[in-house]
GUMIVO-334606 format. One record per residue (C-alpha): residue number from 1; residue in three letters; x, y, z. Coordinates in nm, 4 decimals. Layout:
# residues N
{i = NUM	aa = ALA	X = X	Y = Y	Z = Z}
...
***
This chain:
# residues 108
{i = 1	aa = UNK	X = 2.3496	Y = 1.3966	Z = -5.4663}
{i = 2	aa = UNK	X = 2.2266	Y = 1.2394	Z = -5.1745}
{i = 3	aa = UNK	X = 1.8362	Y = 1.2640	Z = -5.1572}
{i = 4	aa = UNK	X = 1.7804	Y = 1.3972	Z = -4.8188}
{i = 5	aa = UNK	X = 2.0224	Y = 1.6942	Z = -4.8812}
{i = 6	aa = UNK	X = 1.8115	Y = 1.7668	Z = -5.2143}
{i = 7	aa = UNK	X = 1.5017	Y = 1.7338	Z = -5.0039}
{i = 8	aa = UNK	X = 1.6858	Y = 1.9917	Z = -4.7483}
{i = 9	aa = UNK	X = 1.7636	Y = 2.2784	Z = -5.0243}
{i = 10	aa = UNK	X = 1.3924	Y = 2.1915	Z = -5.1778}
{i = 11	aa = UNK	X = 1.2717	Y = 2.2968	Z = -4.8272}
{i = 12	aa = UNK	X = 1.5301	Y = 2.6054	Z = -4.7780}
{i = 13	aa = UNK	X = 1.4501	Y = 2.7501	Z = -5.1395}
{i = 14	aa = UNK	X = 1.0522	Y = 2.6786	Z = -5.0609}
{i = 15	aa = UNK	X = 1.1033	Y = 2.8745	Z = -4.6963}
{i = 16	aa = UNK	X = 1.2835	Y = 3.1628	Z = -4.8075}
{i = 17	aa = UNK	X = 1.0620	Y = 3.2651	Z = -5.0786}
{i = 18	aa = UNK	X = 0.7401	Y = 3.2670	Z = -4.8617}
{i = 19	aa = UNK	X = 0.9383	Y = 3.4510	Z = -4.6173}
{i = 20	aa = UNK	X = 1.0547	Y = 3.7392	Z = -4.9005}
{i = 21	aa = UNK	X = 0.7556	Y = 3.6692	Z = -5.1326}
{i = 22	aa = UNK	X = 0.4885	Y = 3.6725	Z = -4.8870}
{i = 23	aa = UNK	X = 0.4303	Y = 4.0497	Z = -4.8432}
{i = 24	aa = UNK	X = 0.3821	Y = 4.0642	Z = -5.2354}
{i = 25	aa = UNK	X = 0.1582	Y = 3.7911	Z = -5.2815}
{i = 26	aa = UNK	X = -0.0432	Y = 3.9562	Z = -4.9913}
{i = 27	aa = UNK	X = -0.0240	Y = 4.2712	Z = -5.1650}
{i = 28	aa = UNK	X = -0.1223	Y = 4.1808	Z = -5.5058}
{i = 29	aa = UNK	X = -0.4467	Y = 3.9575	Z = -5.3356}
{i = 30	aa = UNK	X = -0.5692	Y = 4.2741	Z = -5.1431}
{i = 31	aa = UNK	X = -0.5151	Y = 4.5415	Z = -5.4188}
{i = 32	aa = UNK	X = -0.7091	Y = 4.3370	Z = -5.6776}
{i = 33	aa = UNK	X = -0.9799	Y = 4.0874	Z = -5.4214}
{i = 34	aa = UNK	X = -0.9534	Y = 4.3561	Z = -5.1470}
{i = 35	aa = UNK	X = -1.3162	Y = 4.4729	Z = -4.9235}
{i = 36	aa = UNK	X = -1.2749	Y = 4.8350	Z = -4.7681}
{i = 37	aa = UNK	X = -1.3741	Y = 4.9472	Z = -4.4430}
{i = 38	aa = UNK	X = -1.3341	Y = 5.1770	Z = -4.2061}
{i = 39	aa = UNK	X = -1.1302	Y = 5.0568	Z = -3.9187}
{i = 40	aa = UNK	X = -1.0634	Y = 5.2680	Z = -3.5372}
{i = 41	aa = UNK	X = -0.7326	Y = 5.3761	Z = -3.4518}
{i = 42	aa = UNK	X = -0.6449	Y = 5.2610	Z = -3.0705}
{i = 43	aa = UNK	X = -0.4286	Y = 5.3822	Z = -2.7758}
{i = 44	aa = UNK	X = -0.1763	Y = 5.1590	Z = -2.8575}
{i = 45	aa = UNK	X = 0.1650	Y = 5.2154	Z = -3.0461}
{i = 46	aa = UNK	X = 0.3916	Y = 5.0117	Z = -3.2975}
{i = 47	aa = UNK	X = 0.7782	Y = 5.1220	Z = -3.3197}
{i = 48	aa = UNK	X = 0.9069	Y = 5.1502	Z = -3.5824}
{i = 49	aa = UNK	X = 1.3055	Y = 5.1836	Z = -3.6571}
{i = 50	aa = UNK	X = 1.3916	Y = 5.5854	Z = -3.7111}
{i = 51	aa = UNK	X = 1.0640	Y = 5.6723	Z = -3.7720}
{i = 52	aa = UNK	X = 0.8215	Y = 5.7948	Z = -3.4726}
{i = 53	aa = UNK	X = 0.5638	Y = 5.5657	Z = -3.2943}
{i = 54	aa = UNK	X = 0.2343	Y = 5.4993	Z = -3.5435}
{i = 55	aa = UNK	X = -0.0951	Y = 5.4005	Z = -3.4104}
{i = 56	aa = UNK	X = -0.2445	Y = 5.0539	Z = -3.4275}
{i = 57	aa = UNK	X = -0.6026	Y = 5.0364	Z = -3.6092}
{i = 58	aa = UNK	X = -0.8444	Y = 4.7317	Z = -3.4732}
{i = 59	aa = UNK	X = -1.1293	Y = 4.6150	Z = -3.6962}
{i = 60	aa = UNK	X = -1.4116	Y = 4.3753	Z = -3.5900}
{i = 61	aa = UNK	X = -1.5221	Y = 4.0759	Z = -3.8425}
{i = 62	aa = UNK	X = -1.6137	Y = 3.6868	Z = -3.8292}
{i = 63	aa = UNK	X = -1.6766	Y = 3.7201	Z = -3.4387}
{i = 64	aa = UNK	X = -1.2451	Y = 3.8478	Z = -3.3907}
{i = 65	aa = UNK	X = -1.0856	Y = 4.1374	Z = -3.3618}
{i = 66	aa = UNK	X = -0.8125	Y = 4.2331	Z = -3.6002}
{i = 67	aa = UNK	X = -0.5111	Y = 4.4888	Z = -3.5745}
{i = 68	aa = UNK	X = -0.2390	Y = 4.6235	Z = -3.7849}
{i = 69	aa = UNK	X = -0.0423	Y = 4.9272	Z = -3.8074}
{i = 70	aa = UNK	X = -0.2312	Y = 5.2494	Z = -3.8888}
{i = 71	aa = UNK	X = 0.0950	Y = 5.4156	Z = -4.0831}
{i = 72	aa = UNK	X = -0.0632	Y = 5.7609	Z = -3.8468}
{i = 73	aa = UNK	X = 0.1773	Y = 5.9122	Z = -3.6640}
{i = 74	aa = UNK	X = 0.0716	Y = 5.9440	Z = -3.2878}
{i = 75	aa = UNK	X = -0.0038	Y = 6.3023	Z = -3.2961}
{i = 76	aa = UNK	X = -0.3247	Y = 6.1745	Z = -3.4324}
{i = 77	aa = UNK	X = -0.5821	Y = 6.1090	Z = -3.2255}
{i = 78	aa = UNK	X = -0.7091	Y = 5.7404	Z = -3.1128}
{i = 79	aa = UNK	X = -1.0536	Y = 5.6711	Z = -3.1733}
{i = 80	aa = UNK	X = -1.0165	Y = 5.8754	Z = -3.5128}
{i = 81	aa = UNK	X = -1.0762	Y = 5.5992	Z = -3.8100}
{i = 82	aa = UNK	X = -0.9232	Y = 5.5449	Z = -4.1161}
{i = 83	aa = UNK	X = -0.9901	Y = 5.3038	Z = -4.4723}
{i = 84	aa = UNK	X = -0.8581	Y = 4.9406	Z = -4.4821}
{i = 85	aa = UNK	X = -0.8455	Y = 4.7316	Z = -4.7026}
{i = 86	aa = UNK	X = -0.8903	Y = 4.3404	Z = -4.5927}
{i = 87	aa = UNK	X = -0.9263	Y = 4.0067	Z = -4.7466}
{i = 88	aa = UNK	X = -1.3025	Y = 3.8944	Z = -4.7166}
{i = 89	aa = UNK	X = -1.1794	Y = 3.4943	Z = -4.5895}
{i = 90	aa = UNK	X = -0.8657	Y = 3.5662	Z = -4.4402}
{i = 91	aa = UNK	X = -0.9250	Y = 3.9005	Z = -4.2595}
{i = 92	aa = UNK	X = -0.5624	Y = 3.8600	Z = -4.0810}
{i = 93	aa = UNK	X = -0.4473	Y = 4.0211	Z = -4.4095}
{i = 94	aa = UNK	X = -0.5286	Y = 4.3680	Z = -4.4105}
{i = 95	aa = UNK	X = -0.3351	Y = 4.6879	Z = -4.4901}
{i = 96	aa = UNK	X = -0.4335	Y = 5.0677	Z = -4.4339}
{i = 97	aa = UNK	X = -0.5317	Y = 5.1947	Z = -4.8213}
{i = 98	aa = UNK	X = -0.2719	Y = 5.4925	Z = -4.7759}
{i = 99	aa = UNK	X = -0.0253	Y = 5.1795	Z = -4.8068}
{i = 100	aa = UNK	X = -0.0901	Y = 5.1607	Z = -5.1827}
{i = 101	aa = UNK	X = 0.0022	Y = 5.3926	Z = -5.3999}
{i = 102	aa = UNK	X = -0.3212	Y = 5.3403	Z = -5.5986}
{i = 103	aa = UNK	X = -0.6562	Y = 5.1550	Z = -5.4361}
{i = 104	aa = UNK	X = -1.0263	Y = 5.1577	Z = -5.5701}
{i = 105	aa = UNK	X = -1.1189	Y = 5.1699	Z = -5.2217}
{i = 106	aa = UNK	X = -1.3951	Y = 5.4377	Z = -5.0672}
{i = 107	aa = UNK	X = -1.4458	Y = 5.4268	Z = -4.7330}
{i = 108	aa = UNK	X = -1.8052	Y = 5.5676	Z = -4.6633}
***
């Protein structure tokens, strides 16, 4: 086989499992290196297919703002806050702790 094509599947097989492996390497980093906090649900929706619109939480650290979805339906209120979970160096990877099934997270 020609090189380049081997170089060309190396780089498809490398890009396809970040794309599907990503969300469970992020996953297994925050459920086990994971640092709760409490986090403030915003006026500000995320649709998602057949399900009803859920709230975005925004959390302050390192000088930035971060977001993600809250998983709360919008009957909830805004300003309200919930637990997240968030990794301490990369805080761009962050999940609400209803997300896991199980979490050793306390949000006080």
């Amino acid at each position: 086989m020609d090189m380049k094509f081997r170089l060309g599947i190396a780089t498809l097989f490398i890009l396809v499992f970040w794309l599907f492996g990503k969300p469970f390497i992020e996953n297994a980093l925050l459920r086990n290196n994971g640092v709760c906090m409490k986090a403030v649900l915003i006026n500000k929706t995320i649709r998602v297919k057949y399900h009803a619109p859920e709230l975005v939480y925004r959390f302050f650290r390192s000088g930035k703002y971060y977001e993600g979805n809250s998983l709360v339906e919008v009957e909830n209120k805004n300003s309200d806050s919930i637990c997240i979970v968030y990794l301490k160096d990369h805080p761009s990877i962050n999940r609400p702790v209803k997300y896991f099934n199980q979490c050793n997270c306390s949000c006080n």
